[in-house]
C-alpha positions in Angstrom: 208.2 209.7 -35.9 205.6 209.9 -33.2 203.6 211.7 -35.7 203.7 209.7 -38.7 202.3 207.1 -36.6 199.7 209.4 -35.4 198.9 210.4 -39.2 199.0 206.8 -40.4 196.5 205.4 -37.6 193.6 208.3 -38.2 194.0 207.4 -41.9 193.4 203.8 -41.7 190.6 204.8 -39.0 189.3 206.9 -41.0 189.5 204.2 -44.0 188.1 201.5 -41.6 185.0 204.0 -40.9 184.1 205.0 -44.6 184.4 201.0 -45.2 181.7 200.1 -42.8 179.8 202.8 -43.9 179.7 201.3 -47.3 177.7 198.4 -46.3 174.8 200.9 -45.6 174.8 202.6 -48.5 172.5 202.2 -51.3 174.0 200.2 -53.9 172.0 198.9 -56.8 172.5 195.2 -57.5 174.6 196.0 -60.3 177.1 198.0 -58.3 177.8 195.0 -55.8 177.9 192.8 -58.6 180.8 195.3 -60.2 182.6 195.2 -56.8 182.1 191.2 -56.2 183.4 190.6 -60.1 186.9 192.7 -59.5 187.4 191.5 -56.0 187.4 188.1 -57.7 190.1 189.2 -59.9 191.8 189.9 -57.3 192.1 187.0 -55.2 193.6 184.6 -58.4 197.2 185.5 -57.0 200.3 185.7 -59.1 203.2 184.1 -59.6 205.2 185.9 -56.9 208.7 185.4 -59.1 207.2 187.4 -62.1 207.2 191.1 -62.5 204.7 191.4 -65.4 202.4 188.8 -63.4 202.3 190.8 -60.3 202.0 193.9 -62.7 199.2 192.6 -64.6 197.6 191.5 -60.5 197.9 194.9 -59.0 196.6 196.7 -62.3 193.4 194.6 -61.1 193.8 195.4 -57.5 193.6 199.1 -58.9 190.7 198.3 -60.6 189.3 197.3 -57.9 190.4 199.9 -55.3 189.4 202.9 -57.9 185.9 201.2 -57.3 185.2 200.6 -54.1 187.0 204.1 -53.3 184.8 205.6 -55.5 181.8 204.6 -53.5 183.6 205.9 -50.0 183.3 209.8 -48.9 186.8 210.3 -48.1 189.2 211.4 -50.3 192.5 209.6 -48.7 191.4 207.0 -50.1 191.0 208.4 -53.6 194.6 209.8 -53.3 196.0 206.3 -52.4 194.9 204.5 -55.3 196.1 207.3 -57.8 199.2 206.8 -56.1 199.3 203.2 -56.4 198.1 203.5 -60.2 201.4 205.4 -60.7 203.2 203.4 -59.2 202.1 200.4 -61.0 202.2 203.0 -64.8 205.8 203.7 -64.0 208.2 201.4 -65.1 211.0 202.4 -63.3 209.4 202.7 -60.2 207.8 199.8 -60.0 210.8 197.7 -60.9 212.4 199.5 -58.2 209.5 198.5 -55.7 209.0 195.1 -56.7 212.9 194.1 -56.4 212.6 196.0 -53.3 209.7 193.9 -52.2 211.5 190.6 -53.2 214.7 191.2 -51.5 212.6 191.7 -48.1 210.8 188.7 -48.7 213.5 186.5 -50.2 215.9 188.0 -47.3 213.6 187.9 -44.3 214.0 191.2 -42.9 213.3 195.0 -43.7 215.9 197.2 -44.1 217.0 200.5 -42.7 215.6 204.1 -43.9 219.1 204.9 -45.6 218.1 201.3 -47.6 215.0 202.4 -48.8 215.3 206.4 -49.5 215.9 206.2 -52.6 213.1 203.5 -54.0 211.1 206.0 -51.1 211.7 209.2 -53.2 211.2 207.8 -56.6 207.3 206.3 -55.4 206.9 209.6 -53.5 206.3 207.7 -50.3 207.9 208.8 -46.8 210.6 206.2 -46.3 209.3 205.4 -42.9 205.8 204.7 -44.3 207.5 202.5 -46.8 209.1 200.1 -44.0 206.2 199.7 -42.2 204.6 198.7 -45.4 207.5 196.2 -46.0 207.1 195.1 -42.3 203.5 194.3 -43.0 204.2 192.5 -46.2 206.7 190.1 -44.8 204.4 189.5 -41.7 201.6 188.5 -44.3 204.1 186.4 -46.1 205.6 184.6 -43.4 201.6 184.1 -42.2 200.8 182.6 -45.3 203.9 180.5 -45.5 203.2 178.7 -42.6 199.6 178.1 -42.9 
C-alpha cells in the first residue's frame, strides 16, 4: 500500500512540476486564449443529479485536459486523460462511476476496497487509487457545501 502512495505522490509531483513549467513556456497568444476559452467551459458546473449533464461537463473537462497536457513534457499526464476520455466514451463504465460517485456523496462516506473492485476493474483503475479519489471528492464536496 506503502507503494502506491509512493507512486501516487511522484506522479502528482511530477504533474505539479510540468504545470509550473508551463507558465515559462512560449505560448502564442492564441494558445492561452485556447486554454483560457476551455477552462471556462469548465467552471459552468453541472447539475450534480444528472448523468448526461455531468457527461456533457467532463467531455469539456477532457477537452480541456487533452490541451493543457498537450503543452506539458510528461507523458503521465497524457495517459490520464486518455483514461479519463474512456471513461467518460464508455457507457457502462461511466454509469457505474457516476452512481458510484453519488452514493459516496449522497451517503457521506467512502467505502471499502471489496465495495469498489468491481466499478475499479471495469475503469481499469487500482481500487485503492479509486478510494482515495472518492475520499478527495467528498472532502471537496463537503468544502463546497459549507462555504
Amino acid at each position: 500500500m506503502d507503494q502506491r502512495k509512493d507512486l501516487l505522490k511522484t506522479f502528482l509531483c511530477q504533474e505539479a512540476s510540468a504545470i509550473k513549467r508551463l507558465g515559462t513556456k512560449n505560448l502564442n497568444f492564441f494558445q492561452w486564449l485556447s486554454i483560457i476559452r476551455k477552462l471556462m467551459v469548465v467552471m459552468a458546473l453541472p447539475d450534480w443529479t444528472s448523468s448526461s449533464e455531468v457527461r456533457a461537463w467532463a467531455i469539456n473537462v477532457v477537452h480541456a485536459l487533452k490541451t493543457i497536457a498537450a503543452l506539458t513534457e510528461t507523458k503521465l499526464d497524457d495517459d490520464a486523460v486518455i483514461w479519463l476520455a474512456n471513461i467518460v466514451d464508455d457507457t457502462e463504465v461511466w454509469s457505474q462511476l457516476y452512481e458510484l460517485f453519488r452514493s459516496v456523496i449522497l451517503g457521506g462516506a467512502v467505502p471499502d476496497a471489496a465495495a469498489v473492485r468491481g466499478v475499479a476493474e471495469d475503469a481499469e483503475i487500482d481500487p485503492f487509487l479509486l478510494i482515495q479519489i472518492l475520499a478527495l471528492v467528498l472532502e471537496a464536496w463537503k468544502w463546497w457545501r459549507s462555504r
